[in-house]
C-alpha positions as CSV (number, residue, x, y, z in Angstrom):
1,X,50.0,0.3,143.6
2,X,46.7,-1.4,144.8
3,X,47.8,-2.0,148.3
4,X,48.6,2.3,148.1
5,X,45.2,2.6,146.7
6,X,43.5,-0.1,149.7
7,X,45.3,2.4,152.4
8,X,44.1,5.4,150.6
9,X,40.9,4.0,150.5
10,X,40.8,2.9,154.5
11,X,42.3,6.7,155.2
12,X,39.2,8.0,153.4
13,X,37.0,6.2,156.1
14,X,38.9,7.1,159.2
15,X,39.3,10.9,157.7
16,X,35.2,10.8,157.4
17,X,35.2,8.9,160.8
18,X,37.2,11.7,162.5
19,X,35.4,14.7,160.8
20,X,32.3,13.6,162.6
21,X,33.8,13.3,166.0
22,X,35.6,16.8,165.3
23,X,32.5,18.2,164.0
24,X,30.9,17.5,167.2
25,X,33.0,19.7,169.1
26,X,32.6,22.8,166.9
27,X,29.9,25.1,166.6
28,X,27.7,23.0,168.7
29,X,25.1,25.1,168.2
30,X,24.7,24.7,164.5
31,X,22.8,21.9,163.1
32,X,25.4,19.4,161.8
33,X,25.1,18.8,158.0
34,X,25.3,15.6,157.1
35,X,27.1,14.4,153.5
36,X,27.0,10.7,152.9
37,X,29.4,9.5,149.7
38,X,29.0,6.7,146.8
39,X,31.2,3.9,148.4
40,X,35.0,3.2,147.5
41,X,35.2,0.6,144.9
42,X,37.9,-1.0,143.4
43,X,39.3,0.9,140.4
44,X,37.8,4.6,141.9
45,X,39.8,4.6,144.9
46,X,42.3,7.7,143.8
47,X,39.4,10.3,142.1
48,X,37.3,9.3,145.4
49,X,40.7,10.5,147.8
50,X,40.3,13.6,145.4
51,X,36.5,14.1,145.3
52,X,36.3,13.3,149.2
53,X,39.1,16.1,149.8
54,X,37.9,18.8,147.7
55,X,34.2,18.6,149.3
56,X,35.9,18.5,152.6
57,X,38.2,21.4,151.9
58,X,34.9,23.3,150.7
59,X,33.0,22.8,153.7
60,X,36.3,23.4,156.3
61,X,36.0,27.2,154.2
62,X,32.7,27.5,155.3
63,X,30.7,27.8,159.3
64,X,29.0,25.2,161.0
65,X,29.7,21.3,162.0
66,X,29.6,18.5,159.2
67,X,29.9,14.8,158.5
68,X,31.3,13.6,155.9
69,X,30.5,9.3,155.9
70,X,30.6,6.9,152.9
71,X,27.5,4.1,151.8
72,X,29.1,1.0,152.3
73,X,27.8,-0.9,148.9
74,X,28.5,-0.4,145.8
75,X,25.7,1.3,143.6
76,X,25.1,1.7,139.7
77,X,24.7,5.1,138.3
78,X,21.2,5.2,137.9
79,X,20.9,4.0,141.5
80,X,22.7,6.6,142.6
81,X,20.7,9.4,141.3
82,X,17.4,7.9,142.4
83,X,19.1,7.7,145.6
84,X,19.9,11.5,145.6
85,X,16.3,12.3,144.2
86,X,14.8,10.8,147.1
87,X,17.2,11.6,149.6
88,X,18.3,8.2,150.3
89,X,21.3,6.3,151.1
90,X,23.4,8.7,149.7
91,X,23.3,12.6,149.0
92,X,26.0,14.0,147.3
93,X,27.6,12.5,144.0
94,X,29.8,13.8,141.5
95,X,29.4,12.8,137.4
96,X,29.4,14.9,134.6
97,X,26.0,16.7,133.4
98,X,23.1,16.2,131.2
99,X,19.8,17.5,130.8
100,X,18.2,14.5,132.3
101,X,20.7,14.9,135.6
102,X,19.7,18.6,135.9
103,X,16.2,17.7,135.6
104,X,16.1,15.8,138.3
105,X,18.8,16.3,140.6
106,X,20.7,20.0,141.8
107,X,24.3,20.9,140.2
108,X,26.4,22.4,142.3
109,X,27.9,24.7,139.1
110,X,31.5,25.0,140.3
111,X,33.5,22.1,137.8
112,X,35.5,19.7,139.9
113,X,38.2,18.9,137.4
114,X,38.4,22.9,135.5
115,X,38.6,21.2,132.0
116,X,40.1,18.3,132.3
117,X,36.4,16.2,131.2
118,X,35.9,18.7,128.2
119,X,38.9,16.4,126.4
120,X,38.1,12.4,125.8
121,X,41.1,10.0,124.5
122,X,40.1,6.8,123.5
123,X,40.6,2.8,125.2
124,X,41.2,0.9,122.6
125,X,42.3,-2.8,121.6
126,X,46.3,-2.8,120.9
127,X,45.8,-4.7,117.5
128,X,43.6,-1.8,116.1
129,X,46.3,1.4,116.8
130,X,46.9,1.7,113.3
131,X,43.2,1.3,112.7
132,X,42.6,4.5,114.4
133,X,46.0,6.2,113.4
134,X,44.2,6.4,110.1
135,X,41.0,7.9,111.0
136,X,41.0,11.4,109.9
137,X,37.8,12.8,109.7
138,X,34.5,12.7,112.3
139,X,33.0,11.4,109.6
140,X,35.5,8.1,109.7
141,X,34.7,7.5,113.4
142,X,30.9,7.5,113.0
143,X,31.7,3.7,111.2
144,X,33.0,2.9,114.5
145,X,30.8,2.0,117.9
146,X,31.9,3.6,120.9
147,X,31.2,1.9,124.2
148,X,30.4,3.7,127.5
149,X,28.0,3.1,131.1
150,X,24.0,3.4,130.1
151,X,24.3,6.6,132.2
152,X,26.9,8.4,131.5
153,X,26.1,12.3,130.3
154,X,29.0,11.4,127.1
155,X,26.0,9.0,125.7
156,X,24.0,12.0,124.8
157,X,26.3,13.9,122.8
158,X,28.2,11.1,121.6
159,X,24.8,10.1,120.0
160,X,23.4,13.6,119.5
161,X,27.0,13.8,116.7
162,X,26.2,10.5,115.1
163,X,28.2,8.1,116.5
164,X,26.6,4.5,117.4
165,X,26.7,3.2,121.1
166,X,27.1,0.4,123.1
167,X,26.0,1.0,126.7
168,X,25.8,-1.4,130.1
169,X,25.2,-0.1,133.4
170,X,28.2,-1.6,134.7
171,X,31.6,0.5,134.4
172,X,33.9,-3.0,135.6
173,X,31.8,-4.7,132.4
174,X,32.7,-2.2,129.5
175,X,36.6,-3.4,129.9
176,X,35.7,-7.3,128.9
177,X,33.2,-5.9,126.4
178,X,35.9,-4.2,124.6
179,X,38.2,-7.1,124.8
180,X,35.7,-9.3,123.2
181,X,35.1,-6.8,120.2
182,X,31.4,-5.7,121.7
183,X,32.4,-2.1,120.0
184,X,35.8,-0.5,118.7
185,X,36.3,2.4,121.0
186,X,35.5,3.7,124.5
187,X,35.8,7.6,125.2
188,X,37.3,8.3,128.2
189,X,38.5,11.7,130.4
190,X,41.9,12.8,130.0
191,X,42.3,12.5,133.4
192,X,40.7,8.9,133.5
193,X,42.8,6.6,130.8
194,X,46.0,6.5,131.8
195,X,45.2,4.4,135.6
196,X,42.7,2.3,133.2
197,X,45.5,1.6,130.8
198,X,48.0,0.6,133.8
199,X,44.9,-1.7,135.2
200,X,43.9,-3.7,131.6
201,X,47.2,-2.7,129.6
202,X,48.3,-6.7,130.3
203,X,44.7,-7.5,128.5
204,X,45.4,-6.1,125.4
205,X,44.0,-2.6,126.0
206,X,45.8,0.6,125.7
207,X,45.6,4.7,125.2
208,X,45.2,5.6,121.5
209,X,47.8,7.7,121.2
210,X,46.6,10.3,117.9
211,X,42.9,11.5,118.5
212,X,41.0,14.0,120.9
213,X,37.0,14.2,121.1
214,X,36.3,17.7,122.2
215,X,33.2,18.8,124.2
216,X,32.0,21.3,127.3
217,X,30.5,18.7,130.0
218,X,31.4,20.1,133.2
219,X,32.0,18.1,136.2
220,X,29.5,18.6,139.2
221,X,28.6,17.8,142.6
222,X,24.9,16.7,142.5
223,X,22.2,17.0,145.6
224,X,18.4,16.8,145.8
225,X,16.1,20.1,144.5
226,X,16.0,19.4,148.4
227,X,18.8,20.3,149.5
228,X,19.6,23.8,149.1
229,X,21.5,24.8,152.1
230,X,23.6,22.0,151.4
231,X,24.1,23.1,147.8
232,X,24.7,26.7,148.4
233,X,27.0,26.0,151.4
234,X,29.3,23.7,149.0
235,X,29.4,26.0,146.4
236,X,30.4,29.2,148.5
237,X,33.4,27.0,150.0
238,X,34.2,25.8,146.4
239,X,34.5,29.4,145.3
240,X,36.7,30.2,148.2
241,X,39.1,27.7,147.2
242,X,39.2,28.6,143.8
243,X,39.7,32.3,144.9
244,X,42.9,31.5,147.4
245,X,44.3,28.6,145.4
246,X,44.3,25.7,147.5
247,X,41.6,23.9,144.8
248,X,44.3,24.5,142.2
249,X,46.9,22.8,144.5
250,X,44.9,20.3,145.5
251,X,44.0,19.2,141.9
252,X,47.7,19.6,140.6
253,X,48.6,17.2,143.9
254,X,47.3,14.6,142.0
255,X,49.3,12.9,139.2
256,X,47.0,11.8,136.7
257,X,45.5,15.6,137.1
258,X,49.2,16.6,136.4
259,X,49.4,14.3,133.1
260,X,46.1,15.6,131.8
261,X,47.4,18.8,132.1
262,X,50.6,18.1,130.1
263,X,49.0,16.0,128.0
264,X,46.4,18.7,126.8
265,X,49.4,21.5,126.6
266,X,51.5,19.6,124.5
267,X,49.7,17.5,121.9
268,X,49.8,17.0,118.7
269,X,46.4,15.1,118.2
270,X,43.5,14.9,115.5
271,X,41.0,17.1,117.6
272,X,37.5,16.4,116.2
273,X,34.9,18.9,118.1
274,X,31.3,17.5,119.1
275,X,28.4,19.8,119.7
276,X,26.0,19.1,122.4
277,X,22.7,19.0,122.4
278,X,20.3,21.6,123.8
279,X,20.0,22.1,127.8
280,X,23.5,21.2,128.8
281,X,24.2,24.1,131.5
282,X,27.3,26.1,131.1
283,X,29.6,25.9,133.9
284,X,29.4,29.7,135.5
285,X,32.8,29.2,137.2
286,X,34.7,28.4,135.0
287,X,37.9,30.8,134.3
């Protein structure tokens, strides 16, 4: 599995690689837009494949010559979006919204994932499944401490519904932290658990099988207030692909999409619903 995911991560570099040679030779007249990418790290190798591939099917919908390249280091979240404030080594990210994000930075309102990041299962320690098989109310949970990355837009409204949080900036980190009892629970996508659970299952960790945590944050592509053309021209080829199906395909190419999608049809979990707090955007796509 990792050496698939190395490959798919050294295709992503030749794909950007060859979109900048091909861009060259099309519409030479246009100015070429330029995107640069968050670097592949280990453990984001198969969302990147899909993020990479959906803003490059958006921008082959639309005119004019792009570039599509990658930062080579790795960057924390909050680097990132001071990166994209200031136009620096990177200028296009995806991540879920806040109000902080959206004061700062441009959401590209077309949700990358439909509503797969509105539902949150839990990673949890093995030994504490019954633990949580007994939880029945919200209520119950607040006596728990969730874990999650100092930036993530789930630390507001997991906060904002009175749950207690334990945050660091580094994703890798939370995994050990949770191990070592640092806090009970971490919240994670639908979409997101079931690769974590085949990475740290042999630790101990595992998908809690009973509960849902309900709650509308959609999924964006961010830019700089700057960049508007950029924005606007991502946007237009986002809706095109949602209009002629080839997003839909290209999300239900992917497997974990696939068992999120079952996962969410079929079950019979505990749903508790959070509200979020004032000045999360709606998602004006969303069907």
């Amino acid at each position: 599995m990792l050496k698939t995911l190395q490959r798919a991560a050294a295709g992503l570099l030749l794909a950007a690689a060859s979109t900048l040679a091909c861009a060259a030779d099309t519409a030479s007249s246009a100015p070429l837009m330029r995107f640069i990418l968050p670097s592949v790290t280990p453990g984001s190798e198969v969302q990147v494949t899909y993020f990479h591939l959906l803003l490059r099917l958006a921008l082959e919908k639309t005119e004019g010559p792009f570039s599509i390249e990658f930062y080579p280091y790795e960057l924390t979240s909050p680097r990132r979006a001071l990166e994209i404030k200031r136009n620096g080594v990177i200028n296009i990210m995806w991540d879920g919204t806040n109000v902080q994000r959206e004061r700062e930075l441009l959401p590209i309102r077309v949700s990358l994932v439909r509503d797969l990041n509105d539902y949150r299962v839990f990673m949890i320690r093995k030994e504490d499944e019954a633990r949580f098989r007994d939880v029945r109310t919200l209520e119950e949970l607040r006596k728990m401490t969730a874990g999650a990355g100092a930036n993530w837009p789930s630390v507001d409204v997991l906060r904002h519904n009175g749950l207690k949080v334990e945050t660091t900036v580094n994703y890798s980190s939370l995994f050990p932290m949770l191990k070592a009892k640092r806090f009970d629970f971490m919240p994670r996508g639908v979409h997101e658990a079931w690769a974590e659970e085949q990475q740290y299952g042999k630790e101990g960790l595992m998908v809690e099988p009973t509960i849902f945590l309900h709650y509308r944050v959609p999924f964006y592509f961010f830019v700089s207030k700057d960049n508007k053309a950029m924005a606007e021209r991502v946007e237009r080829g986002l809706k095109l692909a949602q209009a002629d199906g080839s997003f839909d395909k290209l999300l239900n190419g992917y497997p974990a999409f696939r068992r999120a999608l079952a996962e969410i049809a079929g079950h019979k979990r505990k749903v508790f619903e959070l509200e979020l707090p004032i000045g999360i955007a709606s998602d004006s796509s969303k069907q």
